[in-house]
N, C-alpha and C positions, 0 to 999 in steps of 0.2 A: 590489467587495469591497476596504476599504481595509488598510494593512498591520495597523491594531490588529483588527482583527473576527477573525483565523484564530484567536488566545487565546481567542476566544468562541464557537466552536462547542462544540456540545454533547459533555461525557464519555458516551460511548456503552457505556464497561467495558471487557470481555474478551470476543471472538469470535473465530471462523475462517471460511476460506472456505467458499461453498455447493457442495460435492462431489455427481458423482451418485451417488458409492458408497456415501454416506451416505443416500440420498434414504427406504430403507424405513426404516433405523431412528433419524431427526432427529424425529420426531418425540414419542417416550419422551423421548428427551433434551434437548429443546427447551429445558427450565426453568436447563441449564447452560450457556446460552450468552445473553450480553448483545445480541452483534449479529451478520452475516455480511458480508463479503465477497461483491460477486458479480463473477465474474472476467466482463466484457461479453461478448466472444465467444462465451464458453459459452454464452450466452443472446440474443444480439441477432436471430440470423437462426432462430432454434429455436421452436418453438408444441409444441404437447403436453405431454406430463408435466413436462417441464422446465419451461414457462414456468407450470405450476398448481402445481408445487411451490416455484417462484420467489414467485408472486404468494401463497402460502399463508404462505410466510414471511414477506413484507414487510409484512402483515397482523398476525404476530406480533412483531414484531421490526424495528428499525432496521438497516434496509441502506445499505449505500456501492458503486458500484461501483469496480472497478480494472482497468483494460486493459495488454494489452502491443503492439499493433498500431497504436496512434496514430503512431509514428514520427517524431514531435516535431522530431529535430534532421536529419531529412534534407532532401534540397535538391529534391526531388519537390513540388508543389503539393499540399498536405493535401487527403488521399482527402475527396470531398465526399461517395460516398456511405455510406463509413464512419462520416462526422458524422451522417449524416442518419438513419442505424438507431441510432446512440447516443444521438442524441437524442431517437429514438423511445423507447428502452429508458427515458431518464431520466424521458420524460413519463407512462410506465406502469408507474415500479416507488418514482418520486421517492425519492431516496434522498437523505441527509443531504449527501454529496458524491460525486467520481468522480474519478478517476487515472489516471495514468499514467507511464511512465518518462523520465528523464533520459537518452534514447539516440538510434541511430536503429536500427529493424528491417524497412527498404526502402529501394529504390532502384531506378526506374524501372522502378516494378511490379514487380520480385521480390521477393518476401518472406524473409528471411534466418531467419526460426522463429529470431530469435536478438535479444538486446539487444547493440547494438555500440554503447562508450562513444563520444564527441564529445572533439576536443581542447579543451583548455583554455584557449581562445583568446577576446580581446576580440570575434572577428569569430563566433563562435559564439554567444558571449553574446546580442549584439543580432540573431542570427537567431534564436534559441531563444526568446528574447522576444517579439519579434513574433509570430512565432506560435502563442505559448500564450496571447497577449492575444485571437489571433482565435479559437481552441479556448473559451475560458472565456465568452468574449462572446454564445456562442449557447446558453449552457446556463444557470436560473436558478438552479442551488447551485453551489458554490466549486469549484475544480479545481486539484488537487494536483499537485506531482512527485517521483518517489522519484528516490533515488541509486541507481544500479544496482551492482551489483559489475562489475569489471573486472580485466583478465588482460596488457592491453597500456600502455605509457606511450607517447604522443606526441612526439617530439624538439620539434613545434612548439608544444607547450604555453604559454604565456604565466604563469600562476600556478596556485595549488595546488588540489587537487580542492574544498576548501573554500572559497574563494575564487571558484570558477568557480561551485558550487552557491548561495551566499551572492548573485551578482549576479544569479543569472538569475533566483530564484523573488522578491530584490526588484525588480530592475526591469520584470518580469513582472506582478510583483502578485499572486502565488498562493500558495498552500500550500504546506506541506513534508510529507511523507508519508516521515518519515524510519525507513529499514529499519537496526536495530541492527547485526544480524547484520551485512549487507553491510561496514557502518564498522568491523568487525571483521574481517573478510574483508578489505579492501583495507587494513586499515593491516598486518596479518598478512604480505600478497600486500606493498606496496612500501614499508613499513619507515619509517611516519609512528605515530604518537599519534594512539590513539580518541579520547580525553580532551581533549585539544587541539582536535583536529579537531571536536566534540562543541562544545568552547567558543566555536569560529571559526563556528558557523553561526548563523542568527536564528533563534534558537529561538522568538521570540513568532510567527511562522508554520508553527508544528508542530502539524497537528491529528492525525494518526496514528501512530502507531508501526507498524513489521514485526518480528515476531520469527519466527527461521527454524532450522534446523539448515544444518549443513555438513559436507563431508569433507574429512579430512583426507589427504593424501598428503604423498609424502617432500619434494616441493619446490614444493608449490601446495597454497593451501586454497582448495576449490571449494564456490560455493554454490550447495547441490544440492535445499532444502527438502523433505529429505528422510529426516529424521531431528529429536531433538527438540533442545531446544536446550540449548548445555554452559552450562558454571559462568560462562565468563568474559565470554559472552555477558550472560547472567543478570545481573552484577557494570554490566558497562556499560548496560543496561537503568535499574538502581537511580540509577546515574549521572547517566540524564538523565531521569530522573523529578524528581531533586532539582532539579534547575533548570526545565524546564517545569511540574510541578505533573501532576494528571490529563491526560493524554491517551488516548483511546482505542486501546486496543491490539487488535494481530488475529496470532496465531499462523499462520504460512504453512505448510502441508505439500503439498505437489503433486506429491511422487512416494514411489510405494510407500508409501501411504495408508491408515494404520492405520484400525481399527474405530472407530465413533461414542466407544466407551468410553475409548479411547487419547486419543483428541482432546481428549477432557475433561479426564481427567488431568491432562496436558499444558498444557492452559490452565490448571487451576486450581494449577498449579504456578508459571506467570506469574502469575495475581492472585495468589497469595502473596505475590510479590516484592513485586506493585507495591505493597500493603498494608503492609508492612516502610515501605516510603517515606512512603505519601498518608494513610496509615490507611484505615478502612472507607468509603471515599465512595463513595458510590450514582452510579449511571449514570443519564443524563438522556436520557428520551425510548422506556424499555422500551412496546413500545403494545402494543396486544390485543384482546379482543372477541369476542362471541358465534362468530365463525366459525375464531382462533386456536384457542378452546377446542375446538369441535368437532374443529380436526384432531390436535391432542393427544391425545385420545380413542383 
């Protein structure tokens, strides 16, 4: 995957993730949603209704997957047999691409159920590298990494959160899977420019966008994807639509997970926006077919 190709994946539109709370009623609403998410875990080691209502969709609709258990920047030897069901998922759902976070969330087999940021250091960089070249290398679609949000600053830090995201996914060679919310969240949390920050990154490797909601508290904004998203978020969204052009967007909610109709809503309040910017440009790749329509039905 070389660095011009990530501008050339396909606009996939306006989606969210594949929830099970939605599982009875996604299919009425099928017609309002461009693409899904599917978060890997949910689905890698799961068979039953899960993986027919997986495979039901992917049938309808272009999927991506996005993980949080890869744990990319830890100093543990990348789980083999986590590659090895992810890879399996990718060969039985093939999705456009698959993700995961700029963090680490283990360490020597304990699992921290949590994204913990990486300092921002040259010596990160080139591990973080390496081993996203060996993650991407066994998979045949592209592989992304998101910015995470963060809560701590590093004293050893070397350069800026921008800066550190900029070297690793070029000398990587991957994607950007860039979550607005979060650049809103952390310039919020430690007193930087979205906008800037926004300018500072290669955008010609942004094939996604996140958009999310967050809480507010009196001395932390926490990103909680669990709520819908505000104005300023929205504003910075418009932002870097103007300079990337269509990207695929996916609305995140993962806690306290309104009804299929909210969801909707909710996205079609993002295609609004992004409309405002791209105008009406069609999404590339809606697919379907005799067995789509039946589960519509």
């Amino acid at each position: 995957m070389t660095a011009t190709a990530f501008d050339e994946l396909p606009f996939l539109g306006y989606g969210i993730g594949l929830r099970r709370t939605h599982f009875d009623t996604l299919p009425a609403w099928l017609e309002r949603f461009d693409f899904f998410e599917v978060l890997s875990e949910n689905f890698m080691a799961f068979g039953g209704r899960p993986r027919e209502v997986l495979r039901r969709v992917a049938a309808a609709r272009p999927v991506v997957l996005h993980g949080v258990s890869l744990s990319i920047g830890s100093v543990d030897p990348l789980d083999e047999s986590y590659l090895d069901a992810l890879s399996g998922l990718i060969d039985e759902v093939k999705p456009r691409w698959f993700s995961d976070h700029l963090c680490l969330s283990s360490f020597e087999e304990v699992d921290y159920h949590d994204l913990v940021p990486l300092p921002f250091t040259e010596e990160a960089v080139a591990h973080v590298a390496e081993r996203v070249r060996a993650v991407a290398g066994r998979a045949p679609v592209p592989f992304l990494l998101e910015n995470p949000s963060y809560y701590i600053a590093y004293r050893d830090s070397e350069m800026s959160e921008a800066e550190f995201l900029r070297e690793v996914v070029t000398r990587a060679d991957c994607g950007l899977l860039l979550d607005v919310n979060n650049v809103y969240v952390n310039a919020e949390n430690h007193g930087y420019d979205a906008r800037a920050f926004i300018d500072a990154l290669p955008l010609e490797r942004v094939a996604q966008l996140h958009m999310a909601g967050h809480l507010v508290l009196p001395d932390v904004i926490i990103d909680t994807h669990g709520a819908p998203v505000v104005p300023a978020v929205m504003d910075l969204f418009r932002y870097v639509l103007e300079r990337t052009g269509p990207v695929s967007t996916l609305l995140e909610w993962d806690h306290d997970i309104p009804p299929i109709d909210v969801m909707a809503r909710e996205l079609d309040a993002i295609r609004t926006a992004g409309r405002e910017v791209l105008g009406d440009v069609a999404p590339d790749g809606v697919v379907g077919g005799e067995e789509a329509t039946t589960w519509r039905r």
